[in-house]
C-alpha positions as CSV (number, residue, x, y, z in Angstrom):
1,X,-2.2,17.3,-10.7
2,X,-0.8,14.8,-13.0
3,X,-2.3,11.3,-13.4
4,X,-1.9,8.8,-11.3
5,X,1.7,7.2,-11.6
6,X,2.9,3.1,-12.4
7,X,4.9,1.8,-10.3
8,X,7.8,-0.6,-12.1
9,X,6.2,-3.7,-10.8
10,X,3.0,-2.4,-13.0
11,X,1.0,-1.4,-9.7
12,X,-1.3,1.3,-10.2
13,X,0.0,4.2,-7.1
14,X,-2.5,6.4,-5.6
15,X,-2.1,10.3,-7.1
16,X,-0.5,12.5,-4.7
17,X,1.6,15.9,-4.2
18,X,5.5,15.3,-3.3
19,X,7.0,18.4,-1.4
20,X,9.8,19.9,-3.1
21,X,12.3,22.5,-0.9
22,X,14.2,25.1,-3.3
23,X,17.4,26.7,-1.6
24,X,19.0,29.5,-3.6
25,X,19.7,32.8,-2.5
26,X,18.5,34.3,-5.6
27,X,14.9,35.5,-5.1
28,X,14.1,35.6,-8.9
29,X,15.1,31.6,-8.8
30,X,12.4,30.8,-5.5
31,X,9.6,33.0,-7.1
32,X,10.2,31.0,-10.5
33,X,10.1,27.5,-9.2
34,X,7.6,28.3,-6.1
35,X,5.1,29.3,-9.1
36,X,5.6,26.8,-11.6
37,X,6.2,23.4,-9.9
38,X,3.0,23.3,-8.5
39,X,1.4,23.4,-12.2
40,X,3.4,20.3,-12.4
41,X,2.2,18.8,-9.0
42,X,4.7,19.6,-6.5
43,X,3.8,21.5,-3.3
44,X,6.7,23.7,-2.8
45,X,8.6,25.4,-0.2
46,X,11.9,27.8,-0.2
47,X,14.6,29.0,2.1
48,X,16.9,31.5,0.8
49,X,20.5,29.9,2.3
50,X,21.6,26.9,3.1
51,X,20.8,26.6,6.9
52,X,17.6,27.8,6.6
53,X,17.2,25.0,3.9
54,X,18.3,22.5,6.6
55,X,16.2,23.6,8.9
56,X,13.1,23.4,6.9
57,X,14.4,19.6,5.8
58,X,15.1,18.9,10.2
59,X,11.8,20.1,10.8
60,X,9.6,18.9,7.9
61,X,9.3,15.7,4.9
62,X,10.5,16.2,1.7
63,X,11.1,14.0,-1.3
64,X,13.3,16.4,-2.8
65,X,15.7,19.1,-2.4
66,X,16.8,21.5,-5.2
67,X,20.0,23.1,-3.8
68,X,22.2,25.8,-5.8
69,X,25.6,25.6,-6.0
70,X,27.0,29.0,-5.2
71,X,25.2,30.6,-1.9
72,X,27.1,32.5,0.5
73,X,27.9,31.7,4.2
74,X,26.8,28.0,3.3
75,X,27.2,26.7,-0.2
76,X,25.9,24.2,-2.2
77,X,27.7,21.1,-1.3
78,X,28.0,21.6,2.6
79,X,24.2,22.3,2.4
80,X,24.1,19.2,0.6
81,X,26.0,17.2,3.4
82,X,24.2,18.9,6.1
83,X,20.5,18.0,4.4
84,X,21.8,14.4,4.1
85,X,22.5,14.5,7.9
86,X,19.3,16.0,9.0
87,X,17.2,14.0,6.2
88,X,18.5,10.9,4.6
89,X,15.6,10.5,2.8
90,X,15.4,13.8,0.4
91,X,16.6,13.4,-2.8
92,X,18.9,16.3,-3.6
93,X,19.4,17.8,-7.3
94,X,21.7,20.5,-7.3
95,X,21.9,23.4,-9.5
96,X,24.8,25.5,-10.6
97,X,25.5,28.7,-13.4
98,X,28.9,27.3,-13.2
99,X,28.9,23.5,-13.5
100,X,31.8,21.5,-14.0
101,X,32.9,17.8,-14.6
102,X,34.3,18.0,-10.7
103,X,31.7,19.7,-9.0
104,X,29.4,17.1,-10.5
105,X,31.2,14.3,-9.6
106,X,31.9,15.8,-5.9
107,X,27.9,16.6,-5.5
108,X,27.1,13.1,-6.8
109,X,30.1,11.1,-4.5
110,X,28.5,13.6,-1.8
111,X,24.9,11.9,-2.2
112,X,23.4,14.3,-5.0
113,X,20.6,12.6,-6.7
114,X,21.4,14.5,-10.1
115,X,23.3,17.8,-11.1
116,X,21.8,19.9,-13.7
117,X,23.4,23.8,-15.0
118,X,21.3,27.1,-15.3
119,X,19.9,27.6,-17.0
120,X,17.9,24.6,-17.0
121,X,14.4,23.7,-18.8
122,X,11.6,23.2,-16.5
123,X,10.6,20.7,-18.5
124,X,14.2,19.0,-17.9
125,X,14.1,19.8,-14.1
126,X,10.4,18.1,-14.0
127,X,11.5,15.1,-15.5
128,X,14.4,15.0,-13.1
129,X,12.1,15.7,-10.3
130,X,10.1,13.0,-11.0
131,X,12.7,10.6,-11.2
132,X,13.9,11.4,-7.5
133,X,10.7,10.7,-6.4
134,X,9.7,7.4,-7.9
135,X,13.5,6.4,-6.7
136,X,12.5,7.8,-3.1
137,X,9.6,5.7,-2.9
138,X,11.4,2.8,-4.2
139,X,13.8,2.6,-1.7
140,X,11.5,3.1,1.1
141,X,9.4,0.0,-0.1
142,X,12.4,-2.0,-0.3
143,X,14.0,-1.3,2.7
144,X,10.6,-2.1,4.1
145,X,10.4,-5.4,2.4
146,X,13.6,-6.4,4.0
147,X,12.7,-5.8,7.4
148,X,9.8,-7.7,6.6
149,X,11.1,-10.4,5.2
150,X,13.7,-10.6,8.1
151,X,11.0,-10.4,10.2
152,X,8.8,-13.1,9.1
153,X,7.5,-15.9,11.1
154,X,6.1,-19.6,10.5
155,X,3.9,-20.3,13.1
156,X,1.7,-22.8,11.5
157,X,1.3,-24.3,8.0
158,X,-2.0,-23.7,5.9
159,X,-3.1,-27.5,6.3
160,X,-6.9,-27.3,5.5
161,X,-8.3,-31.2,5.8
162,X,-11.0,-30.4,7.5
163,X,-14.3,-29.5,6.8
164,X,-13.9,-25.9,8.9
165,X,-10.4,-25.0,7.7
166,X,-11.4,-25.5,4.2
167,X,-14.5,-23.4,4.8
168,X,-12.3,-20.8,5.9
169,X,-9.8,-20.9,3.0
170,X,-12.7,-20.9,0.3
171,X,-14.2,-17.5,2.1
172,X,-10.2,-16.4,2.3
173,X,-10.1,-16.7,-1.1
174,X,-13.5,-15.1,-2.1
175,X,-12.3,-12.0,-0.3
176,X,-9.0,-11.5,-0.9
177,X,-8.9,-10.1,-4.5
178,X,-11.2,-6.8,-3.0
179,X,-10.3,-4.2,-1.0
180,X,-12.9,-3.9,2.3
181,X,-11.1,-4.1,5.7
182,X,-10.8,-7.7,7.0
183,X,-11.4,-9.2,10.8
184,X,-10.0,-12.7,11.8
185,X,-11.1,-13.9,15.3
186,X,-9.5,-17.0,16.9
187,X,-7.3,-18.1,19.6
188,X,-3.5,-17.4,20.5
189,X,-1.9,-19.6,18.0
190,X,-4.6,-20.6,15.3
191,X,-2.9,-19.1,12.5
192,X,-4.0,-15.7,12.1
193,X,-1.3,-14.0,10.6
194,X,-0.5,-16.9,8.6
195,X,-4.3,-16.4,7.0
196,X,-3.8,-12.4,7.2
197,X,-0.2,-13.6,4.6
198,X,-2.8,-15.4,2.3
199,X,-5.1,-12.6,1.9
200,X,-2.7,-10.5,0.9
201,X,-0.7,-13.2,-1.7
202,X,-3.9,-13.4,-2.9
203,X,-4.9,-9.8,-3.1
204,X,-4.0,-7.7,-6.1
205,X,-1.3,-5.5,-3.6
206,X,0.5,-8.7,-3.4
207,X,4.2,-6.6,-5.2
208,X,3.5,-4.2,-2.5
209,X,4.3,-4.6,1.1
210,X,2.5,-6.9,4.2
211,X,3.6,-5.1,6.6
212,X,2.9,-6.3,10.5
213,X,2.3,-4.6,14.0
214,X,1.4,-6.7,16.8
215,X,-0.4,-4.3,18.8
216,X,0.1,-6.2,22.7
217,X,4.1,-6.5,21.9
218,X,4.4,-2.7,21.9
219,X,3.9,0.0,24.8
220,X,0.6,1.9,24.3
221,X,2.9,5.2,24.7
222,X,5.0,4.5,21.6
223,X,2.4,2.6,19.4
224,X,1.3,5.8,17.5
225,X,4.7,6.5,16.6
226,X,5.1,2.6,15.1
227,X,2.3,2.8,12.8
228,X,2.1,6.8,11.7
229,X,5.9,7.8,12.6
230,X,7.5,10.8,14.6
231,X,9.1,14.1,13.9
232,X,12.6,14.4,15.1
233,X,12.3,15.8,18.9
234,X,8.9,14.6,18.9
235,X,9.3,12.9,22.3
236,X,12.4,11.8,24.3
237,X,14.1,9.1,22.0
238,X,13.2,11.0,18.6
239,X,16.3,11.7,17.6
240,X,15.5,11.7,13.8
241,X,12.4,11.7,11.4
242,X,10.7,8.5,10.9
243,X,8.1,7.4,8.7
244,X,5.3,4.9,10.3
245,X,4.3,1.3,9.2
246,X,1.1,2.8,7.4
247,X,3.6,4.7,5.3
248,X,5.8,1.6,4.6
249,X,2.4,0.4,4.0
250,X,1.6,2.4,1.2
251,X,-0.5,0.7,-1.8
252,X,0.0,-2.8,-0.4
253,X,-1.3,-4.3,3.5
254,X,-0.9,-3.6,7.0
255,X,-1.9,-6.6,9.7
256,X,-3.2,-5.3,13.0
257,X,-2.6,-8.1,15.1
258,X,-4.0,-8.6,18.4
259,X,-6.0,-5.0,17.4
260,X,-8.0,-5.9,20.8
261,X,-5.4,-4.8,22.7
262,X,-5.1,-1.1,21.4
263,X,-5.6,1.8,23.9
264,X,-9.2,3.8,23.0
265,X,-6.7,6.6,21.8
266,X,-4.9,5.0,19.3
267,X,-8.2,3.8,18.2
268,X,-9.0,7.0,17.8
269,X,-6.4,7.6,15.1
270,X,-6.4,4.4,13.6
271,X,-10.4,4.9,12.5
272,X,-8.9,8.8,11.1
273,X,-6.4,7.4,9.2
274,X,-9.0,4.7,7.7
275,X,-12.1,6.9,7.2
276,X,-9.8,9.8,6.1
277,X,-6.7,7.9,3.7
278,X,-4.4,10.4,5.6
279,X,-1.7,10.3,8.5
280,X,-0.1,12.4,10.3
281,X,3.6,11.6,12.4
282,X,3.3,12.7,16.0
283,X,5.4,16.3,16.3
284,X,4.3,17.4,12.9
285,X,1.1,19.0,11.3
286,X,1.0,18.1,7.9
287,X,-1.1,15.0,6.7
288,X,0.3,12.4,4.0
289,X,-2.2,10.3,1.9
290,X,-1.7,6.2,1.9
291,X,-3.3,3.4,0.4
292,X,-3.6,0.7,2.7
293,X,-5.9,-2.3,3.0
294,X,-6.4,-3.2,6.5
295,X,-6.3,-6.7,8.5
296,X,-6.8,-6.8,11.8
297,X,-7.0,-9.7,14.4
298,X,-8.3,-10.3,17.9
299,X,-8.0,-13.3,20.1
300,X,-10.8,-11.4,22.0
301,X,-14.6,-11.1,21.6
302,X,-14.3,-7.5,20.0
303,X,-18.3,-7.1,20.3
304,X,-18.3,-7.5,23.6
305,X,-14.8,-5.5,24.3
306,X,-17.6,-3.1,22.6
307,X,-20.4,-3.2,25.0
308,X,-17.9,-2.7,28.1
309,X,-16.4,0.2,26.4
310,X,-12.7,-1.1,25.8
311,X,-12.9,-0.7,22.2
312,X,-14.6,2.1,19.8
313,X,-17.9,0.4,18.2
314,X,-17.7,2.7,14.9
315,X,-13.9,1.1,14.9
316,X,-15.4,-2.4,14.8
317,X,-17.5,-1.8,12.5
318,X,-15.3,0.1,10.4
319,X,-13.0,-3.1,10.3
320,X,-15.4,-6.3,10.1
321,X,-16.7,-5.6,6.5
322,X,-15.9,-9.1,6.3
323,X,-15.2,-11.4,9.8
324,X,-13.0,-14.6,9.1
325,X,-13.5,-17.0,12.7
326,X,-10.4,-19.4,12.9
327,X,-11.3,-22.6,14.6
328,X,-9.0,-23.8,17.5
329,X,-6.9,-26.9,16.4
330,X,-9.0,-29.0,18.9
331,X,-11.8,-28.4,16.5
332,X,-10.0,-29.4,13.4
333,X,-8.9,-32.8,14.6
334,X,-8.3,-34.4,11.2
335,X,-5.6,-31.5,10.7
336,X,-3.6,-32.7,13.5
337,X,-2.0,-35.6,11.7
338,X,-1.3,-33.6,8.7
339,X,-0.2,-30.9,10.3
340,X,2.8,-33.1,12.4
341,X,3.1,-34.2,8.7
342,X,4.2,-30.9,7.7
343,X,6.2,-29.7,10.2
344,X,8.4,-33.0,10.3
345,X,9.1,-32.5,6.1
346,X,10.0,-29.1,7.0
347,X,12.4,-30.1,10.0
348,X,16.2,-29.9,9.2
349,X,17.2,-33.6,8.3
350,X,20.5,-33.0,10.1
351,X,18.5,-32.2,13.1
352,X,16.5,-35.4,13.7
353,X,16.8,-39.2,12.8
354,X,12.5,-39.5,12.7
355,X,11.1,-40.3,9.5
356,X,7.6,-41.2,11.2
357,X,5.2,-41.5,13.8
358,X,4.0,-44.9,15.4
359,X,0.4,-45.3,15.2
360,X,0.2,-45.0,19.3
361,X,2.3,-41.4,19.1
362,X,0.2,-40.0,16.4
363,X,-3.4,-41.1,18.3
364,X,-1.8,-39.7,21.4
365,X,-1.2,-36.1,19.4
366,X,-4.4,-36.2,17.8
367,X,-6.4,-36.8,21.1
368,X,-4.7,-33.9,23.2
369,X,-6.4,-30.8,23.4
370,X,-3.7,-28.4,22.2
371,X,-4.8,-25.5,24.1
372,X,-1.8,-23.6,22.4
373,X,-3.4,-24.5,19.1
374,X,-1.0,-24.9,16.0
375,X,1.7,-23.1,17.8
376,X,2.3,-25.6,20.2
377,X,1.8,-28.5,18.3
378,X,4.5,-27.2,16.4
379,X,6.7,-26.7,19.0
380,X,5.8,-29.7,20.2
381,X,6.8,-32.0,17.3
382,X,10.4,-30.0,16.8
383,X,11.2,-30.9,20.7
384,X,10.0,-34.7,19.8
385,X,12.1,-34.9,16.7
386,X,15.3,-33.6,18.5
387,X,14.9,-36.0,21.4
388,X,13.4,-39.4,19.8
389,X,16.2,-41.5,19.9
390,X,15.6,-44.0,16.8
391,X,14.0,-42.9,13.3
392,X,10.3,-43.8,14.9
393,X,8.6,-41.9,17.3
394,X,6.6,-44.0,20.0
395,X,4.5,-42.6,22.6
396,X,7.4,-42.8,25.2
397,X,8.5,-40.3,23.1
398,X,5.7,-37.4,23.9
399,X,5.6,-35.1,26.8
400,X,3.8,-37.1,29.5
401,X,1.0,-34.2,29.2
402,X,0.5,-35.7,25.8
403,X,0.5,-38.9,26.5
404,X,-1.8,-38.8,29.1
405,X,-4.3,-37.0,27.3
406,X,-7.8,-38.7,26.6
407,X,-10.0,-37.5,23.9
408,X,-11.4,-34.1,24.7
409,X,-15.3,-33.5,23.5
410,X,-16.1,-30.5,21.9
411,X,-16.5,-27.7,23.5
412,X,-18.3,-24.7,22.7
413,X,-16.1,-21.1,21.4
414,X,-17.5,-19.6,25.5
415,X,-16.8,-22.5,27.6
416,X,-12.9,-22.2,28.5
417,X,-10.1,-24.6,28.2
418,X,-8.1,-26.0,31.0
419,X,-5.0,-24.4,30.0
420,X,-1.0,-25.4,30.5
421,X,1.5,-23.3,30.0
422,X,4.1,-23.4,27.0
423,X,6.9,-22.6,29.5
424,X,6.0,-25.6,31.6
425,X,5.8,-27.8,28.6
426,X,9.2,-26.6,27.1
427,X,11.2,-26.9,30.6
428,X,9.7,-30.8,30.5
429,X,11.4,-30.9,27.0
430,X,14.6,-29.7,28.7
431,X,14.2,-32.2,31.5
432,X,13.5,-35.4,28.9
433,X,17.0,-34.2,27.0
434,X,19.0,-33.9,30.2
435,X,18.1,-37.3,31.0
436,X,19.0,-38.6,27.3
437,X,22.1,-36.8,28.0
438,X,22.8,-38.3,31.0
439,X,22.8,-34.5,32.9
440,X,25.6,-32.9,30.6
441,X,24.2,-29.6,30.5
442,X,26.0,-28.5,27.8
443,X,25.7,-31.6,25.7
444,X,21.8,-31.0,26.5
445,X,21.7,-27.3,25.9
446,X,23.7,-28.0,22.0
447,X,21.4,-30.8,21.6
448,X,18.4,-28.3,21.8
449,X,19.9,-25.8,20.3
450,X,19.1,-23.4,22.8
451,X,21.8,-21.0,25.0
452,X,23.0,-22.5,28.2
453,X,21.8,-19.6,30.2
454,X,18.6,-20.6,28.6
455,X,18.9,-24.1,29.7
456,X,19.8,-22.7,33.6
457,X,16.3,-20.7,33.2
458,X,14.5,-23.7,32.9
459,X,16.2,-25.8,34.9
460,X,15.6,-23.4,37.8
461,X,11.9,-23.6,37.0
462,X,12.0,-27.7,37.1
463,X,13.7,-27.2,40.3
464,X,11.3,-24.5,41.6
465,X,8.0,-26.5,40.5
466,X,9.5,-30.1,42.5
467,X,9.7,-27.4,45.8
């Protein structure tokens, strides 16, 4: 096997085996390459014509595909378009006795990775070989980074005032730069994935991918396929091969959010694939090794999801090498002010005429309980800035929960929190603006910046609480 390959951002990649599938209908040609490419460290297999080549690529991964020219019945460069078809992914060189300026430039315009004539050094093929894997890998990581970057989501700000948030951060950044598996435990909106984004920044995977699974957002049926992938005709719905988030994963982080959630099954596989480095898309037998530092968070109390059986205990242990507890925002007063701080810098200046808060307004936000945590305050100050009619903010200004609130004491992590729901906060934001607007729903609806069938949703639920 050869020695572990660097990446171009200067990342050291975990060693592994790419698959390599020779199609040529000459036998002397599969024996030849099936015997010496693993000496170079490919796993190889062969077909000996073109549609048994593509239906070794529609059944099974490969990085490459080395496909000659002239075969019979299928040749070269519809076994070329029919392999792209059935497996985007595979890089295909092609190989010809008979190569010419044309046929190269039809394989390449076709999707050929490279063109190279018999006969051809192995030492030549090798380094082409090589090449179409590193620029495999390559565009898989990019194409993940762009969906997670189009993905990403602000639902807080890092504002550490406070005694306990800074305790936190200092911990975050003891731990970060290692590898063991980390568990943050808090409440619905306290930041977690926010703090699972500054482990990994500060982690040295940071040029590899974060990549991020909520676990509660997606049916326990169709979970394993979202973080190891499926074989095409796996289950209904599979109509092509897909890799999984702990492949787009690969030598950088995966955040397991709301892990709690996750059906004893899945759990199941999830410990494999840490204890073992290996994973294995539903439909198909063969393992792949990743490199994958692990994050995980819980709004629950994993231990005792553990003692009632709803979660795997060598699981829990297996992820809280290091346990990170968020504090709810009702127990990180000083952040509150700071925090509106924030979020009003950040808020479009074309949006809002507020430049600040009136003493009254910002006592108001910092005595409310903020059973939503972060995420609501946030929410909470873009509705205010959007409605406040002049550039200050007075306490008018505030939801009337908010306004009414007195100081809550501090209550311990087990005793619960009178709760209110977002949705009955946000349809008392619509109500404020329709009033501003003098009921012109659609002036309203522009003016929040939300759909008009939105605003009718709401609406209906003002209408159906005053019943």
């Amino acid at each position: 096997m050869p020695a572990p390959e660097t990446d171009p951002l200067g990342a050291r990649r975990a060693a592994f085996e790419p698959w390599v599938l020779v199609v040529d209908d000459e036998e002397m040609m599969r024996t030849m390459l099936a015997s010496e490419l693993p000496r170079l460290g490919f796993h190889v297999k062969t077909a000996g014509s073109g549609g048994e080549g593509v239906a070794l690529a529609a059944a099974e991964d490969f990085a490459v595909a080395i496909v000659d020219v002239l075969m019979p019945s299928m040749d070269g460069m519809e076994t070329l378009q029919r392999l792209k078809q059935e497996s985007p992914g595979t890089e295909v060189v092609m190989l010809t006795g008979h190569g010419t300026i044309e046929s190269a430039v039809a394989a390449m315009r076709a999707g050929a990775y490279d063109y190279l004539t018999k006969p051809c050094r192995l030492a030549e093929l090798a380094t082409v070989l090589n090449r179409a894997v590193s620029y495999r890998r390559l565009e898989r990581e990019n194409a993940a980074l762009k969906m997670l970057m189009a993905d990403r989501r602000d639902t807080g700000a890092l504002v550490a005032v406070s005694a306990r948030m800074r305790a936190v951060l200092g911990k975050v950044e003891r731990v970060a730069p290692a590898d063991a598996p980390i568990l943050i435990q808090g409440e619905s909106g306290t930041g977690k994935e926010l703090i699972a984004r500054e482990l990994h920044e500060l982690s040295r995977r940071r040029e590899k991918p974060l990549v991020v699974l909520n676990c509660s957002a997606i049916p326990d049926a169709l979970l394993e396929s979202e973080l190891f992938g499926h074989q095409r005709g796996a289950f209904t719905g599979a109509h092509e091969r897909r890799p999984g988030l702990m492949e787009a994963a690969d030598g950088g982080t995966i955040f397991l959010d709301e892990i709690g959630d996750m059906s004893p099954a899945v759990q199941a596989k999830v410990l494999r694939a840490l204890e073992s480095g290996e994973v294995r898309r539903v439909g198909e037998n063969r393992t792949s090794h990743v490199d994958v530092r692990v994050v995980a968070a819980t709004n629950k109390d994993l231990r005792k999801e553990v003692s009632t059986g709803r979660f795997r205990e060598d699981l829990f242990y297996r992820l809280s090498a290091v346990v990170l507890e968020l504090p709810p925002l009702r127990e990180r007063v000083d952040d509150v002010e700071p925090l509106v701080r924030h979020f009003t810098a950040a808020f479009p200046a074309r949006d809002t005429h507020v430049r600040d808060f009136s003493a009254e307004a910002m006592a108001a936000l910092r005595s409310y309980s903020w059973p939503g945590n972060v995420r609501e305050l946030k929410n909470c100050v873009a509705a205010v800035l959007i409605l406040a009619p002049g550039p200050l903010v007075e306490l008018s200004d505030l939801p009337a929960s908010v306004r009414g609130s007195k100081p809550s004491p501090r209550q311990s992590p087990t005793e619960p929190m009178p709760l209110r729901r977002l949705e009955d906060v946000v349809s008392e934001y619509v109500r404020q603006a329709l009033e501003r607007c003098g009921g012109n729903k659609s002036l309203a609806s522009r003016m929040l910046g939300i759909d008009p069938k939105t605003l009718y949703k709401h609406l209906r639920r003002v209408m159906d609480a005053g019943d």
